[in-house]
Structures are given as structure tokens and as C-alpha cells.
C-alpha positions as a printed NumPy array, in Angstrom:
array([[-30.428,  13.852,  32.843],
       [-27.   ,  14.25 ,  30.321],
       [-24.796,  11.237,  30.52 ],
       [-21.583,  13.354,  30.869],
       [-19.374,  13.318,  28.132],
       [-18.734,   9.846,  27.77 ],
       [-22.295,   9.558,  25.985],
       [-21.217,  12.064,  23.472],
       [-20.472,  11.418,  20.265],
       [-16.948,  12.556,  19.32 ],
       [-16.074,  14.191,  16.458],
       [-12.983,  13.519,  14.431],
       [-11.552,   9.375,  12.854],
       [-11.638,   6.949,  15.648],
       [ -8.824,   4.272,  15.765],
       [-10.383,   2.143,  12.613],
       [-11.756,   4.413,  11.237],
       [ -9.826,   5.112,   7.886],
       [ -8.985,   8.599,   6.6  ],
       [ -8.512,   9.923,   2.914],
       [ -4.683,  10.175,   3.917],
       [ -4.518,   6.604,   4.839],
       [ -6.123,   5.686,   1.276],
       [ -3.945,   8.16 ,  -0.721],
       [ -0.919,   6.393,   1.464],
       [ -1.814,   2.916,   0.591],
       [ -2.367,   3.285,  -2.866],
       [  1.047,   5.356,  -3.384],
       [  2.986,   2.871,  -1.529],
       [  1.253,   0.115,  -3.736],
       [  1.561,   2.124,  -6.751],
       [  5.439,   2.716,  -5.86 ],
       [  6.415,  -0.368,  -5.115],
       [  5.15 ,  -2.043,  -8.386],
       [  6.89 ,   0.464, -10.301],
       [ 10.672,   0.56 ,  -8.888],
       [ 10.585,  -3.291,  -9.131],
       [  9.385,  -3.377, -12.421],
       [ 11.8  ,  -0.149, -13.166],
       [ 14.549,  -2.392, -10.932],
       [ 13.741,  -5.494, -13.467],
       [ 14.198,  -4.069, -16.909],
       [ 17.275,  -2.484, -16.123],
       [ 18.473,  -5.705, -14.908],
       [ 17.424,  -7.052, -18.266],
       [ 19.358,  -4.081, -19.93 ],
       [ 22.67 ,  -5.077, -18.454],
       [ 22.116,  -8.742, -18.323],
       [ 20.552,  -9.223, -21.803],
       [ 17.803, -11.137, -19.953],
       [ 14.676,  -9.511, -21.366],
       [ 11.991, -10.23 , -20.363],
       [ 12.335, -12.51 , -17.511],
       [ 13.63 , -10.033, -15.131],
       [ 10.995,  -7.595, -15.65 ],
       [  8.341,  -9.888, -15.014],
       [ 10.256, -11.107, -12.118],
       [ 10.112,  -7.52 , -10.847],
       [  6.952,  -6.607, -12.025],
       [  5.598,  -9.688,  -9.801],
       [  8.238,  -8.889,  -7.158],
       [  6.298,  -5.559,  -6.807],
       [  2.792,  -6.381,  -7.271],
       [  3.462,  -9.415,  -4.118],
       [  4.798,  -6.423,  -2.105],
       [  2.383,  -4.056,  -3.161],
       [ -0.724,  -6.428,  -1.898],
       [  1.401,  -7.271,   1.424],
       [  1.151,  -3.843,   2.187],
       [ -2.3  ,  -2.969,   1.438],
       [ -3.208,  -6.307,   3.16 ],
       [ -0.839,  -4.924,   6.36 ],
       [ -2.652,  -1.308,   6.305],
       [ -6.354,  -2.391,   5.582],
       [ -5.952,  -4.988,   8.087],
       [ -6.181,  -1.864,  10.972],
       [ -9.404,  -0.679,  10.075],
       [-11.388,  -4.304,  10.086]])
């Protein structure tokens, strides 16, 4: 006796079930993020004559973003 086709087992990512591209998205974003604000902070501290305190402010500016987001996207798949 077949169960029809809801007692087949699909083929293809189910909603939570994460996919290479969501991976390679989540660590570009990350990857992105830390590096413009860290990029945004030392040329702050260029101009300003502030160095270092702006770079670390953007470096940790970036790496608080960058775990928000992964934290955001990962949160879909648990």
C-alpha cells in the first residue's frame, strides 16, 4: 500500500536546512563588514590624527556587526 506522495522523501534543502550559498553568504557578509569598518576607522585616523583609537573603534564596530549577522542568519536553520 504507497502512502501517496506525502510519505516521500523530497529531494532538494528544506526550509532549515542550510545550503553552501547560505554559508559562503554569511561568511562574506561577516568578512565584509569587519573590513570596511576597520578600512572606515583608519582613514578616520588618517584625517583626524587619531591613530589608533578609531581603528579599533571600527575594527570592533565591524566584528559586533559581523556576529549580529551571523547570529541573524544561523538563527533560521536552528
Amino acid at each position: 500500500m504507497s502512502g501517496g506522495p506525502a510519505s516521500e522523501p523530497s529531494s532538494g534543502p528544506q526550509r532549515g536546512d542550510p545550503t553552501f550559498g547560505d554559508f559562503f553568504f554569511i561568511g562574506t557578509a561577516c568578512a565584509v563588514s569587519i573590513l570596511l569598518a576597520g578600512a572606515a576607522g583608519y582613514l578616520l585616523d588618517s584625517w583626524l590624527g587619531t591613530t589608533p583609537w578609531l581603528t579599533f573603534a571600527g575594527l570592533a564596530f565591524g566584528i559586533t556587526s559581523a556576529v549580529l549577522l551571523a547570529y541573524k542568519n544561523f538563527r533560521k536553520f536552528v
